[in-house]
N, C-alpha and C positions, 0 to 999 in steps of 0.2 A: 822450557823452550821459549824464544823471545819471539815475540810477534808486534806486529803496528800498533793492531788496537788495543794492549796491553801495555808494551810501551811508551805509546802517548795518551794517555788515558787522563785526560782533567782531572787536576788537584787543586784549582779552587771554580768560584762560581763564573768568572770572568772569562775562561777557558772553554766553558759548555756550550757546543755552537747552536745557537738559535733558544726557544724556551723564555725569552723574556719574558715573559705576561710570570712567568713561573718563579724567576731567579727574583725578578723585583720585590716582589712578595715576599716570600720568603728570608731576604736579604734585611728588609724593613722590619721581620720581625722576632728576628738575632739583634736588630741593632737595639730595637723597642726591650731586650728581654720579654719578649711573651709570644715562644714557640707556642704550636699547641699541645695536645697531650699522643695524639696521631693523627697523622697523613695519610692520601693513598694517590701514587702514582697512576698514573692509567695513560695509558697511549700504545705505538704501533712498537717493534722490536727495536733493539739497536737504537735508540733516540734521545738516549742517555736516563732513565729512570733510576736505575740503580746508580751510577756515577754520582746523582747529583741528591742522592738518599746518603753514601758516604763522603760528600763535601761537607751537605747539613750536621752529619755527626762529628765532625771537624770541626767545623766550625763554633757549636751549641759546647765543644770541651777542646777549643784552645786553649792555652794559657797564657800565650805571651797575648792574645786579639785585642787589641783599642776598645772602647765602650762604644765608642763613635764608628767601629769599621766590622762590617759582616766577613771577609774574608779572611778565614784559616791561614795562620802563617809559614805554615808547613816548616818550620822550624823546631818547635817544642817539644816534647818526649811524647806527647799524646798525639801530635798529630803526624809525628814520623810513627808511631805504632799502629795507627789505625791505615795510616797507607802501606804500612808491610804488611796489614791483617793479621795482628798478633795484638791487639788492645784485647783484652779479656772484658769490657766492658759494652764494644760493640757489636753487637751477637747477630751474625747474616744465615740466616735461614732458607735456605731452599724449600720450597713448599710441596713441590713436583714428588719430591723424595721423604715427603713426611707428612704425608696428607690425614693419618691417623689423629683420632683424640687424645691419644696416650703421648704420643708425640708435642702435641700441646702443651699437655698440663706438665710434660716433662722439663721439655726445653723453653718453654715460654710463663708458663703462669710461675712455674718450679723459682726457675733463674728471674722472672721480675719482683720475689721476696726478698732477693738480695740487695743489698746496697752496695752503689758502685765501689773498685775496688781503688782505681787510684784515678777514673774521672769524673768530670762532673756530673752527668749524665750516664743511665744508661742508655743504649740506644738499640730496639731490636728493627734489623731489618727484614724483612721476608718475602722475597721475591717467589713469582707467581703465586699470587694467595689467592688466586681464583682456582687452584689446583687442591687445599683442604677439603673433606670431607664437610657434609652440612652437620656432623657432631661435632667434630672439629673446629668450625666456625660459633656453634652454638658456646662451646667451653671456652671460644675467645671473644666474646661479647663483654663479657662484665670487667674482666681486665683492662680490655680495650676503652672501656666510657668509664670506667674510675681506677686509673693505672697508679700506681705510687708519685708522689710528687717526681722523682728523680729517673723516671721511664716516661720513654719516648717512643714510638712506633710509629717505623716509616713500611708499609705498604706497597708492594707494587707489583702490578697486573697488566696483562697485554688484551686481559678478555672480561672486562670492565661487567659486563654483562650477565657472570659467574658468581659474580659477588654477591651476597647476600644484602639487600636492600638497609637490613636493621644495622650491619655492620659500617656499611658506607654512610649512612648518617651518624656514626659517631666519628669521624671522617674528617678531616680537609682536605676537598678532591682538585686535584691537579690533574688535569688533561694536558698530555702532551702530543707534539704536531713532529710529522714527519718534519725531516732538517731541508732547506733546499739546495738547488745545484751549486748557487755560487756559495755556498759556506759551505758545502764540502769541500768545493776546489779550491779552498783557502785552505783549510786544514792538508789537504793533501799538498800544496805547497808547501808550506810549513814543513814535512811528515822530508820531501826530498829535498829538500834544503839541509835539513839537521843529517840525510840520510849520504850526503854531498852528491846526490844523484839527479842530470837533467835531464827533463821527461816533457816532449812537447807539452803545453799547455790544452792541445787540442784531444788528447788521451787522459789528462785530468777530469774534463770534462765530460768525456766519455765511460768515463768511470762513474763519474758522480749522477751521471744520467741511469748508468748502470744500476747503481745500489737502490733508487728509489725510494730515497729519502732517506735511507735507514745507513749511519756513519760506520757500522762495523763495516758490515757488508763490503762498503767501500775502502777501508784500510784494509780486508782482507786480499780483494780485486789485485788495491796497489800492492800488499807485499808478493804477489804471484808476480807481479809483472816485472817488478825489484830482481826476482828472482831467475831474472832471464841474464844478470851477471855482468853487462856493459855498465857504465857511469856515464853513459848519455844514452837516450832510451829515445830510437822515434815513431811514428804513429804506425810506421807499417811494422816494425819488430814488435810493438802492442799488440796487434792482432793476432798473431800467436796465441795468445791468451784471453784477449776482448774480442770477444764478438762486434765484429763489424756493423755499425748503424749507418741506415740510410737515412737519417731526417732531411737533410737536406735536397736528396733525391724527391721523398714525398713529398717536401713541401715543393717543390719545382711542379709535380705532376699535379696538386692541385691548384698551382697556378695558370699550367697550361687545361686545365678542366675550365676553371672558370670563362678563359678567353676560349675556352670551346675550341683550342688546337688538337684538334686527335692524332695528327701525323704527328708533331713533337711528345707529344706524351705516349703513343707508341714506338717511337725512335726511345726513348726514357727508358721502356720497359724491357726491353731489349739489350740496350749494352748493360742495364742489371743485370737480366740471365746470363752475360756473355761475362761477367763479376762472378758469376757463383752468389747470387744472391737468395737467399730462401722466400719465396713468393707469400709465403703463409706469415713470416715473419714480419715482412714490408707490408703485408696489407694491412696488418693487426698495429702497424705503426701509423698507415693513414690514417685508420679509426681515431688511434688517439689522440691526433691530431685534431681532427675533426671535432671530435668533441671539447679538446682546446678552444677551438675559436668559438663553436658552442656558447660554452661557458664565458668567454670571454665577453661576447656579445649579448648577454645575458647581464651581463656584471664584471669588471675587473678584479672585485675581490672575491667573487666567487673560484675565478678562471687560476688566482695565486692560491687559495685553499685546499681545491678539488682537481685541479686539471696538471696535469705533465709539468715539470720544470724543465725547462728544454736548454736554460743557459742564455745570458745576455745575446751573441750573437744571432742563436735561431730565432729566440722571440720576436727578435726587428724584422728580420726579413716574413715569420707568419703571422704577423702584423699588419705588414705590406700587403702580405699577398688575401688574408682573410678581408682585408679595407673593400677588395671587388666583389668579394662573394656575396648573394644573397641569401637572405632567411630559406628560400626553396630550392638553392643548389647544395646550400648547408645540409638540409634534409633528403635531398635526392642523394647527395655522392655519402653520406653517414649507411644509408641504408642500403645501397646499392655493393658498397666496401664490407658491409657485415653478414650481405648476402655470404660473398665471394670469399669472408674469410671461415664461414661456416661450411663451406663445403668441403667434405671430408674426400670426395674422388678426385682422383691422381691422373690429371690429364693426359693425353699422347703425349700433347703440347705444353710445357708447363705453362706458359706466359697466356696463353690464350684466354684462361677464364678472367684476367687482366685488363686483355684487350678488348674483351669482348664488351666490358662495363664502361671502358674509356669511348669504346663507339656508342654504345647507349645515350649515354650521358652529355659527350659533347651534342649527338643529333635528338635527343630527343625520345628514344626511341623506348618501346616499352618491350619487356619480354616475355613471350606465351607463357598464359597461365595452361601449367601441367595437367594435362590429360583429367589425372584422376582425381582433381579440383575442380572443374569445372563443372557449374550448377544446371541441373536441368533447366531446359528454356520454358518460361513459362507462355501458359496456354495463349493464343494469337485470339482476342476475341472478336475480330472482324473479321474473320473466315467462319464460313458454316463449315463443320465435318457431321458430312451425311453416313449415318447407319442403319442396316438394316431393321426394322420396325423401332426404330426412335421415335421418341416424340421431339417436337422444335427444339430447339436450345434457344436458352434467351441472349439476346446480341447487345452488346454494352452500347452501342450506339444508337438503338430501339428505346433507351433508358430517358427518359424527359427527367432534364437536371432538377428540376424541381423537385422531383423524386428522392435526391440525396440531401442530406444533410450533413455537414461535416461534425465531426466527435471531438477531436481536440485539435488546438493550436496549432499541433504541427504540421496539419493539413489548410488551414487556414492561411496556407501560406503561398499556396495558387490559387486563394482566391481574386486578386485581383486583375487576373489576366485578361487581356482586351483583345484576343485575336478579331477581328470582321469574319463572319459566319462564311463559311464555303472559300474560304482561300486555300489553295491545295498547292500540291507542286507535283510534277510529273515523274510518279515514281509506282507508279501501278496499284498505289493503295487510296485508298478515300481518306485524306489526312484534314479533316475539320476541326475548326476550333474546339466541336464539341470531344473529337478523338484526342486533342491535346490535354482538352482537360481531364478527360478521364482517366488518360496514363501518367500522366505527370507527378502523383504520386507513387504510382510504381516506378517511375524512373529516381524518384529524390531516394527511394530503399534501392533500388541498386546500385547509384554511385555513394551510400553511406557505404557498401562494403568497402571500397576503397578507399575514401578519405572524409570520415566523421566530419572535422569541419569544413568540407569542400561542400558537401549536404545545407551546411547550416546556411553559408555563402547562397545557394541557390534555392533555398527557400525563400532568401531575402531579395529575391529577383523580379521581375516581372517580364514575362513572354508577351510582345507586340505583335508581331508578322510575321509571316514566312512568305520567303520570295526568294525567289530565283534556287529554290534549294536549302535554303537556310532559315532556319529560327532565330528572332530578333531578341535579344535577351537584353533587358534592360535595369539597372544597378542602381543606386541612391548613391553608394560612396563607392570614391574610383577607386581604393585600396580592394574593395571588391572584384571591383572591374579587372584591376591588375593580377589578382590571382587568379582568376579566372583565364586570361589572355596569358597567363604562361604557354610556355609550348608544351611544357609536359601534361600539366594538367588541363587543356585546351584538346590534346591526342582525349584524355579519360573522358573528360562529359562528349565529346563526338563521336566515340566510339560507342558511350552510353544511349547517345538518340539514338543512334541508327539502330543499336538492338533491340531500345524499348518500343520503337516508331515504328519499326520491319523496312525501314529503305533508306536511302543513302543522305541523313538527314544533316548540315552542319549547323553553324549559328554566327552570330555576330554580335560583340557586348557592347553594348552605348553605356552612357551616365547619364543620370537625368536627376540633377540636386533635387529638383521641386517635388519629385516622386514621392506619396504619402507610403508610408509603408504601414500596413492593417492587418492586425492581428487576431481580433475577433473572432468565433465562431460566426455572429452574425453578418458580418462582414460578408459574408461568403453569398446571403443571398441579393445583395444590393450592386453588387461588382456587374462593370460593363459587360463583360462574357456571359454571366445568367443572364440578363437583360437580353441579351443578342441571340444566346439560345431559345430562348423562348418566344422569340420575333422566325424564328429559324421555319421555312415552310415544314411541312406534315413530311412531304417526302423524304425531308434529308432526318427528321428525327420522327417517329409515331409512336402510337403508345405502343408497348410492350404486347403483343399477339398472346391470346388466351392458351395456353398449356398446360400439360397435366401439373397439378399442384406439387409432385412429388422432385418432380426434375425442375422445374422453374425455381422451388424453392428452394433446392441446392444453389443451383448456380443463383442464384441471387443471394444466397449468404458467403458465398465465396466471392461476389461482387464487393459487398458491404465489409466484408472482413478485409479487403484488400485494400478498397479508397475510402474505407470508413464512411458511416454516413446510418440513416432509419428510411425505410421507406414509408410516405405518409399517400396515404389513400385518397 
């Protein structure tokens, strides 16, 4: 039965689309005479491994070839027989289906005693040889690193990984790369041209996006679509057959995300459902987007290696549109999309779990954390709870800072804090500089659950004042300052005071270049805030009230274990 990618199937090296880093090689060392003794293919399916294992044995026993030219002239008797598959000398071994050692020593070690029959070369090929047994690879070890002058072994696997380590070092390894967009849709040109069939250009590429890199895949696509019987072929009779892509839709709605339109990007969302669009399909194409411009922005040739081929056209306009987006809307709409593509429930609504991230996302907004996530609150240590026959509880504000010592660096990180002793703000709690300091490492472990480096950001901070409501937070570099003043992450540390503070606490970021940033443990006791504390009268801080040893010295190791520190006598 005749098929595309059988059909058009490369018969010399010029023909094989993409692989150069491979064909040069190789080419240079048919022209040098000094093949080597074995290869091993390795790369993803369909990317031409095997094709270009039966070029090389074409080529290494032409006869009519130049000395000066690597390409097979597909002319001669040896290389019309080896393209019918009827050369007795080049032997293609399926591995999958003979993974046995008897199978080895039969078909391989057996037949490489022989001398070829009428070419120059023998040439065994064996595709998936990650599929042999490890006896099987043991009994082709010694062949393989001292083979007959006139064998050749070409190699090749999809699961590089499978292979026995001692095997691939007797080896020339060739990694092969997915093919991209535009050299399929040239091949596929080519394929309806010879085929005399016109077929939008905008369906070639929708194909070649299809296949994902891999050129069977793709000629299979097109001979379905071929097979819908017209000799002009346009993008909506494709469909039939192609699944319908939205790239250009996503990439619209993460344009209107970045300029923060939520009406246009749920207008967007909408006449999709009213398309018959699969929601779960489109969101899982945002992501890859997303990690597109990711990667792009990370590197250009990372983003050509690892990320989507999307086709000349899309890349300029998600070019355009990723030029607005920041590093933190990058990481907001990636993670907010991977939520929404992971949820496995079927809404009343389909679009809604859609819309819901697009109103998120343009306003800002954050989404409750679920019920049976949420951390018990921890203990309030400026309230007394009185029990019946208790002894005192000790009150973290009773504590004279002098008393602590800080333990490591990480804490070390408010020590430079200058609040003025007794500035409060009217919020029904006693909030002094000395209660700042004391929570402020429990607030830097609460906002690490959220965001690791956001933590790192505000230990490198410094707290001035609080007035009118708000805590004055002060930064050395404004790139601090600016992450900070996000909106989204601006919602998480204010949301974070007010739980760790118990009242309705916000803040305001300044930059201050000249600001020493000190990292010492010692540091901690020379800082304007210990000085102030300890100027601080008896009634706003006194010594610790004498209590039973047994309770006092619980909670004072659950003080110590929490803002770190020794108490010294």
């Amino acid at each position: 039965m005749s098929t595309l990618y059988r059909d058009y199937r490369p018969q010399n090296f010029s023909e094989v689309l993409g692989q150069n880093h491979i064909k040069i090689t190789l080419q240079n060392e048919i022209v040098a005479g000094r093949p080597a003794h074995a290869y091993i293919f390795c790369g993803p399916r369909a990317v031409g491994k095997t094709t270009l294992a039966r070029i090389m044995a074409k080529a290494l026993n032409c006869e009519k070839r130049p000395a000066d030219v690597a390409e097979p002239c597909n002319e001669c008797a040896s290389c019309k027989s080896i393209t019918a598959g009827k050369n007795l000398d080049i032997i293609e071994i399926d591995a999958a289906s003979n993974t046995g050692v008897d199978n080895v020593r039969e078909n391989i070690i057996a037949f490489s005693r022989l001398v070829p029959t009428s070419a120059k070369l023998k040439v065994f090929i064996i595709d998936e040889v990650h599929m042999l047994s490890l006896s099987a690879f043991n009994a082709l070890l010694k062949i393989i690193e001292e083979p007959p002058s006139y064998v050749v072994f070409i190699l090749c696997t999809t699961e590089i990984q499978k292979v026995p380590g001692t095997v691939i070092s007797r080896c020339e390894r060739f990694d092969f790369k997915r093919i991209s967009v535009s050299e399929i849709v040239v091949k596929l040109s080519n394929i309806a041209v010879a085929e005399k069939i016109s077929i939008d250009a905008s369906v070639l590429e929708a194909v070649a996006r299809r296949s994902g890199g891999h050129l069977r895949d793709a000629e299979s696509l097109l001979g379905q679509i071929f097979s819908l019987g017209d000799k002009k072929i346009s993008a909506e009779q494709a469909e039939l057959v192609l699944p319908h892509y939205n790239s250009y839709e996503a990439i619209n709605l993460l344009d209107y995300l970045g300029k923060k339109d939520a009406a246009k990007a749920v207008s967007l969302v909408n006449n999709l459902i009213d398309s018959g669009v699969n929601f779960k399909t489109f969101t899982e194409e945002i992501v890859g987007l997303l990690r597109k411009i990711m990667l792009n922005k990370l590197s250009p040739e990372l983003a050509d290696n690892l990320g989507l081929d999307l086709g000349e056209n899309l890349e300029k306009r998600l070019t355009e549109v990723a030029g607005h987006l920041s590093w933190e809307q990058i990481f907001a709409f990636t993670r907010r999309f991977l939520e929404s593509a992971n949820d496995n429930k079927s809404p009343l609504i389909p679009q809604l779990p859609l819309e819901l991230a697009i109103v998120e996302l343009c306003f800002g907004l954050t989404p409750p954390t679920p019920a049976g996530l949420i951390a018990p609150a921890a203990p309030n240590l400026h309230r007394e709870t009185i029990m019946p026959n208790a002894k005192p509880r000790v009150n973290a504000s009773n504590i004279k800072p002098e008393t602590l010592m800080p333990l490591s660096s990480a804490d070390s990180s408010f020590s430079s804090v200058s609040l003025p002793p007794h500035q409060e703000i009217d919020t029904g709690i006693n909030l002094n500089a000395a209660a700042v300091l004391a929570k402020w490492p429990e607030f830097l472990v609460k906002i690490k659950k959220y965001n690791h480096s956001l933590s790192f950001v505000l230990q490198n901070c410094e707290p001035r004042e609080i007035k009118d409501g708000k805590l004055t937070l002060v930064f050395k570099y404004k790139f601090h300052h600016d992450r900070v003043s996000d909106p989204n992450i601006k919602n998480i540390v204010a949301n974070n005071l007010s739980e760790v503070f118990g009242c309705g606490l916000g803040f305001i970021a300044l930059v201050d270049e000249k600001m020493e940033l000190r990292h010492e443990e010692e540091a901690a006791l020379e800082t304007p805030l210990a000085a102030k504390i300890k100027e601080e009268p008896k009634a706003a801080i006194s010594k610790p009230p004498v209590a039973d040893k047994k309770v006092a010295g619980g909670l004072m190791a659950d003080l110590l274990k929490t803002f770190g520190g020794k108490v010294i006598n």
